[in-house]
C-alpha positions in Angstrom: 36.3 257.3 223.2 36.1 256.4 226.7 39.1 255.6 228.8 39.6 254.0 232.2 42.8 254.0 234.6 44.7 251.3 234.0 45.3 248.9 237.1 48.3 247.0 237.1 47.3 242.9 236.4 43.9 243.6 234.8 43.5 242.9 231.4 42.5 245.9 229.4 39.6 245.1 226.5 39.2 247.5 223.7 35.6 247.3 222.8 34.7 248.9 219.2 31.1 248.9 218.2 29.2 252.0 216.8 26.1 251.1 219.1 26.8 253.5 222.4 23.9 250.7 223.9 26.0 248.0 223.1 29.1 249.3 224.1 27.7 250.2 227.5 26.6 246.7 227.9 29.8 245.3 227.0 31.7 247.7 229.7 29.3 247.0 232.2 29.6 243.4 231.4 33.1 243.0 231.2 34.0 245.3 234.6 31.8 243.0 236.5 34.0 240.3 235.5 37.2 242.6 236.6 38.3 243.3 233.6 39.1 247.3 232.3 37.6 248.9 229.5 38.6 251.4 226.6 36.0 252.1 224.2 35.5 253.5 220.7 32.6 253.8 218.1 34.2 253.2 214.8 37.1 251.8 213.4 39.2 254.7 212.8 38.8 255.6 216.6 40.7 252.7 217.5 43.1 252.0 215.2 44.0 255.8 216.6 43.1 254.5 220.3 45.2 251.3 219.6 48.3 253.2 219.3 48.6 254.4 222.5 47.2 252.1 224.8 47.8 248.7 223.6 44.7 246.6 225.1 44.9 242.4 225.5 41.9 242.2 223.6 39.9 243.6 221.4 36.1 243.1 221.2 35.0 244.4 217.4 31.6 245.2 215.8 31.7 243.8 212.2 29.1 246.2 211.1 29.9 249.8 211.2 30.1 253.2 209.4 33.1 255.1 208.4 35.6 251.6 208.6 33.7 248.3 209.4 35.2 246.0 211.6 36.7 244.1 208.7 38.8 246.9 207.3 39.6 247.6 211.1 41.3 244.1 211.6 42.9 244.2 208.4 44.8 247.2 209.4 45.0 245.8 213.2 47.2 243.3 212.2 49.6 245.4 210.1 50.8 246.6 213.2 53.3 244.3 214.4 52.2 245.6 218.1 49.1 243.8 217.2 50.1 241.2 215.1 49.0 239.0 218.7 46.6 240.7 220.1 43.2 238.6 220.2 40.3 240.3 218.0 36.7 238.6 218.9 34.4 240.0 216.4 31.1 240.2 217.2 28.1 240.8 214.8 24.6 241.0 214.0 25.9 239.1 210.5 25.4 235.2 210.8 26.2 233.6 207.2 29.4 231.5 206.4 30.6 234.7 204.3 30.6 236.8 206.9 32.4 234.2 208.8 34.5 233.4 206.4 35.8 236.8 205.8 36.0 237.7 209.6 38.5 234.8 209.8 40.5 236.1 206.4 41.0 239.1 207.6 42.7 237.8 211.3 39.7 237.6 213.8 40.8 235.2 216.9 37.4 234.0 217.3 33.3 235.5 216.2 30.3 235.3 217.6 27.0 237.0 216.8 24.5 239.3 218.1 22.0 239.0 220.4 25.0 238.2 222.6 25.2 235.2 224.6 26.7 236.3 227.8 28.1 233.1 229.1 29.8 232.3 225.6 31.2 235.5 225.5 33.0 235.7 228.9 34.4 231.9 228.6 35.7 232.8 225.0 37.2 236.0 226.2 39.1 234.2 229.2 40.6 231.5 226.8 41.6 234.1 224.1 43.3 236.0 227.1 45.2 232.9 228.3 46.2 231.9 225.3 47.6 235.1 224.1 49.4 235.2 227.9 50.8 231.7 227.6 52.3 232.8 223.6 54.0 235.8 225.7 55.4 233.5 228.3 56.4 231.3 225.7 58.0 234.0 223.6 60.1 235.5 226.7 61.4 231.9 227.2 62.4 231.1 223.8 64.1 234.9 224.0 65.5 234.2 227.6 67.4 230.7 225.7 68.7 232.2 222.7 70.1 234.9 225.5 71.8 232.1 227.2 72.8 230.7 224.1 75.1 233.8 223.4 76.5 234.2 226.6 77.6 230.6 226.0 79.0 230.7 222.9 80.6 234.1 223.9 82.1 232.6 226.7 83.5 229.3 224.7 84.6 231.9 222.2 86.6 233.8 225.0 88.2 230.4 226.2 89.3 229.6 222.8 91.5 233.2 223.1 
């Protein structure tokens, strides 16, 4: 596993993929667009990775040994500190089953090897954004219901 310092503001992508090639390409890729990196080759490397450093996105290799990038996600998203957390899975596997099941088992998005450079980065940018505006929207609807209790604590201690 490779691991970078952490600078505040910069998304941090969690890029999975048993090819040490590709996941060189990826981190040089993805650092030229400003973005950190943390990197594993298997599955069971980053559900262990994903525990303590909770990356904004996760870039994940359908194909591998030990635990494939299906099993992976499935066991992604039973953390509920991931339940959120965009998973592009990218893969060498291009038929609707493969798709299909990528989807099924809570993939944000897919795309396939060879990888298209300019698809990759714009997809990555609006899974980000998304998954920042669901926060913003979350700490809002949390800041209301807040408000909401101070004001019916405060009608409550008016009534007394």
């Amino acid at each position: 596993m490779n691991t970078h310092l952490v600078q505040k503001g910069c998304p941090l992508i969690f890029v999975v993929d048993d090819d040490k090639s590709m996941r060189m390409l990826l981190r040089l890729a993805l650092e030229q667009e400003g973005y950190q990196v943390l990197e594993a080759q298997d599955g069971e490397a980053c559900l262990a990775a994903y525990q303590q450093r909770q990356p904004d996105a996760i870039l994940l290799d359908a194909v591998m040994p030990t635990m494939d990038g299906f099993a992976c996600c499935t066991k992604l998203r039973n953390l509920p500190e991931c339940e959120r957390t965009p998973v592009l899975m990218i893969t060498v596997l291009d038929d609707p089953d493969a798709v299909e099941r990528a989807f099924v088992v809570g993939a944000t998005d897919y795309i396939t090897k060879p990888i298209h450079w300019t698809v990759l980065r714009y997809r990555l940018r609006h899974l980000l954004q998304q998954s920042q505006l669901y926060k913003q929207l979350e700490e809002a609807n949390q800041e209301r219901e807040r408000l909401a209790r101070l004001v019916v604590h405060y009608e409550e201690m008016d009534k007394k």
